[in-house]
Structure formats: C-alpha cells, structure tokens
N, C-alpha and C positions, 0 to 999 in steps of 0.2 A: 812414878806409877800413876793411870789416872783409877780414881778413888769414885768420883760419881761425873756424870754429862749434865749441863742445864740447856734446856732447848728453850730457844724466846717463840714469839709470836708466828715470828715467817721465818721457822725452822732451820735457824741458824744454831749453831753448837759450840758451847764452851766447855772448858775441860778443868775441874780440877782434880790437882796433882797434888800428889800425897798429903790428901786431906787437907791442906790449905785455905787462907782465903781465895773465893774467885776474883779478879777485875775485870769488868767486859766497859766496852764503851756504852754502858746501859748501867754504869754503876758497879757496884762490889757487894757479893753475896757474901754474908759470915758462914766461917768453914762450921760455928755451934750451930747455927742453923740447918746445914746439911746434914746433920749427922743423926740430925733425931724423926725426919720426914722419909715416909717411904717411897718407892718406886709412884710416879704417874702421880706426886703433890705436886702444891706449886712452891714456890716463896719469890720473896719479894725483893729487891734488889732496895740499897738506898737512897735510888731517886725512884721507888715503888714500880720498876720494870718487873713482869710478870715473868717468872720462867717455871718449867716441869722439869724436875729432876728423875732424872734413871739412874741404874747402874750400868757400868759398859760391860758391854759384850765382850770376845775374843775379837771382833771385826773392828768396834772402836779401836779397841788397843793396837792394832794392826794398822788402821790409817793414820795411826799416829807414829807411827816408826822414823827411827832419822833417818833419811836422804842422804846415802852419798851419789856413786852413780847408781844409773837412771834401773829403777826395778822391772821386773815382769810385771804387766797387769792382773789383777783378778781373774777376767775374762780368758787370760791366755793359761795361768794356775788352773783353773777349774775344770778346762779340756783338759787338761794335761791330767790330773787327778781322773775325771769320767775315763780317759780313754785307754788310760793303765789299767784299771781299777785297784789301785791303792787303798792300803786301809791300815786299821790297827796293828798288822801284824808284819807290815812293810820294813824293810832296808832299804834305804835313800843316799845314792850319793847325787852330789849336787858342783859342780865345777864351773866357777864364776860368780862367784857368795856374790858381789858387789855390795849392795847392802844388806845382805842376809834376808831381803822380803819370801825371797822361793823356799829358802832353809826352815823359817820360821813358820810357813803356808803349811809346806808338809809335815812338821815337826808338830803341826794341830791333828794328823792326820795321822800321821805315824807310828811305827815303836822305835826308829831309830834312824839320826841322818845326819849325815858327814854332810860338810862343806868345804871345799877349796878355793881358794886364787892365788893368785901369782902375786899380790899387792897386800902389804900387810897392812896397810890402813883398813882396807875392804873386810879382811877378817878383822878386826879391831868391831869395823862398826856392827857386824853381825851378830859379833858375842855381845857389845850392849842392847843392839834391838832382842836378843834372843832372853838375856835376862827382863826386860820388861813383863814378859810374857810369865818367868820364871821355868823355864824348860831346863832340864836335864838332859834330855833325852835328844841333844845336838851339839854337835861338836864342828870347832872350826880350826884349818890349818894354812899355812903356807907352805901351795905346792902345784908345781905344772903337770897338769895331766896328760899334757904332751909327751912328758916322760915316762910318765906309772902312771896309773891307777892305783892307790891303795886299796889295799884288801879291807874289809869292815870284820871287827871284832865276831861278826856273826857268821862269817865263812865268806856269801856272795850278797850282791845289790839286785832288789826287784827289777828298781827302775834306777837308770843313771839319765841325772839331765845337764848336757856339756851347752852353756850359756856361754862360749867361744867364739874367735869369729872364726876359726878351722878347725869346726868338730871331729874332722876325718881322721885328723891325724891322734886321734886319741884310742880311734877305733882297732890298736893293735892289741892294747891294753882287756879291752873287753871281757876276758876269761873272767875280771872277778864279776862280772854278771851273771846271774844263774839262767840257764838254759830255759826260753819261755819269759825269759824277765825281759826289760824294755829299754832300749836308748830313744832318748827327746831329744834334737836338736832345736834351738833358740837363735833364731836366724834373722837378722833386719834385712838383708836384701838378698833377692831372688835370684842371684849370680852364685852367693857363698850359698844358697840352698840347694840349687842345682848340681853343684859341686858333692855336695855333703851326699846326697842323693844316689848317685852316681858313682860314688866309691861304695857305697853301700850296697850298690848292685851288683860291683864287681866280687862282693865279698861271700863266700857260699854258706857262711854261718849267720849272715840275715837276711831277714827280708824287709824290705820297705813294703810299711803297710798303707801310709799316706801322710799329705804332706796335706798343714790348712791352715787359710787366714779368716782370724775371728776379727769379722766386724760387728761391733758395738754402737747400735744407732736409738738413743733418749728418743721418747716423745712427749711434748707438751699437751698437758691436758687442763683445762678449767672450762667450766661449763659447755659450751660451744665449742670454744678454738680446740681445735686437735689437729697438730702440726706435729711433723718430725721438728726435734730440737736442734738448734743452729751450731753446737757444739757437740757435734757427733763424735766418738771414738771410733777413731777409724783406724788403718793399720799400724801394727806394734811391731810386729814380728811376724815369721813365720814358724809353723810348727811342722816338726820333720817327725815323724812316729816309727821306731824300727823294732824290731823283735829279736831277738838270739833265739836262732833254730837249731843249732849246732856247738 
C-alpha cells in the first residue's frame, strides 16, 4: 500500500510503501521522518536531496496498479463514466477484468461491480490491484460471456462494458441489463467496431447512440515555448455507446 508520495525538484515521484524506508537515486528518506511532517513539508534525503511529501490520492494509487495486459486508459474510463452517467448507485458488470484497471475505476464510482475473463491469471491480478484500494464492493470470476451473462446479486446491470474482441456475440445475453441501462464496447480496430455496430442495428431492443475516439494531445508550456507535446496519446480504442430500449 503506498503510505505517503515525495516529489523532488523537477516533479519526479517516489512511493513509499507500507510506511517503509524510501530509496530514490537522490538517496534514502527515513520512514520516522515521514511520519511525523505534514502534507506540502519538505525533508531531506541523505545526501540532503530536497523533497515535498503528500499523501496519495485514490489516482496515485491507481497509477500504481500491476500490469498485466494492456489496461483501458483514463481518457477512454472517463467518457465511458460521463456518457452513462454512472454514480453511486450503479450495478457494473465488466467483461475482460485484464488487469482489473476498468473494475477498480468504477468500483471508485460505484455501489457495485462484477468482473469477468476467460483467463485466471487476469482475475488473479484484479483481485490484488482491487485490494490495494481495499474495495469490497468488486468482485472477480472466471467466465465467458459468450456464454451467459451473470445475473448481479442486485436483480440487473446499469451499464455492462464487453472489453472483447466480439462483443456481438454476448449481446444475446443482454436481458440482465435493465431496460434504459447501457452496453460499452472497447474496440482497437474499426473493422471489429463496425461489426459490433452493425449487429447492434439489427437488434430492435437497442439502439446505437455513438461510436468515439478520444484523442489525447499534452501541451508544452514554459514561458514562451507553447508547443503541442511530442508524445501525444493518441488512439486507444474505440468506444461503441448502446442503450436497451426494449
């Protein structure tokens, strides 16, 4: 668990974890040292490197998640979150945990959120990233949604989001969605969206409300220079937005 952040000069970030000593290539902070300075001190490392100690956020603790495969971005979570309007009182299911980052986004969000994959390692790593956080309120299984959909302990799902590469074929499944709640598709290339799309049209209990790619473009700012940044996030995915009307 990380316990407190130290930020150096040119806002570089070190983590320590469970109250511990820190070691940064600027030396080693004492863990008695952090424990007794408050948010926005400094102290002093022991070759006298300056750093500012915080506590972390829910967002630190979230970019620090393990990695298995490759997560959904922020940028592509945060639409998905605006364009449902999820909240507090939400049922989540989630199909393609991979590393649990989606699970654990809405599970900040939520009251309640299933996760699936086909891959037990993947649910493995979502229940550890999901205790860092110390959530109760997510659960992870092994299971293909190709086949079922689980029902959620709460009757139906707000929103279901199928992180697949053939989300169509889950769409028979649909009934435990409540009527007005939402299917996401998480789509990398514009062939399997099209696809996804497309069955979706044929089907008279939804409607396709839009399909969108969030680009993500930094700019550089110091005094003068104001440039777009050379490392721009640019396409992740696609997002497929569908509705149950029926």
């Amino acid at each position: 668990m990380i316990t407190r952040i130290l930020v150096d000069r040119e806002g570089k970030y070190f983590y320590q974890q469970d109250g511990q000593d820190v070691s940064t290539h600027f030396g080693m902070i004492r863990a008695d040292a952090l424990a007794i300075v408050a948010d926005g001190s400094t102290v002093l490392s022991n070759t006298n490197q300056v750093f500012t100690v915080l506590t972390p956020t829910w967002l630190d603790i979230y970019r620090r998640l393990k990695r298995g495969p490759q997560i959904m971005m922020l940028k592509d979570l945060g639409v998905v979150a605006a364009e449902t309007g999820i909240g507090r009182d939400s049922i989540i299911g989630d199909a393609g945990t991979g590393s649990g980052a989606a699970a654990c986004y809405f599970a900040h969000i939520a009251k309640r959120v299933y996760s699936y994959d086909i891959v037990p390692e993947h649910t493995a790593i979502g229940e550890a990233n999901a205790k860092l956080f110390g959530y109760t309120n997510v659960s992870f299984a092994v299971h293909d949604v190709y086949d079922s959909i689980p029902a959620p302990e709460e009757g139906q799902y707000d929103l279901f989001l199928l992180d697949n590469p053939e989300p169509w074929r889950a769409l028979p499944h649909a009934d435990v969605i409540k009527i007005g709640g939402w299917i996401v598709g998480y789509l990398p290339s514009i062939n399997q969206t099209a696809e996804f799309v497309n069955q979706v049209l044929l089907n008279p209990k939804f409607q396709h409300r839009k399909t969108v790619e969030v680009i993500e473009r930094d700019w550089a700012i110091k005094g003068l220079k104001v440039r777009p940044s050379s490392a721009a996030l640019g396409h992740t995915g696609f997002l497929v937005f569908v509705r149950r009307i029926a």
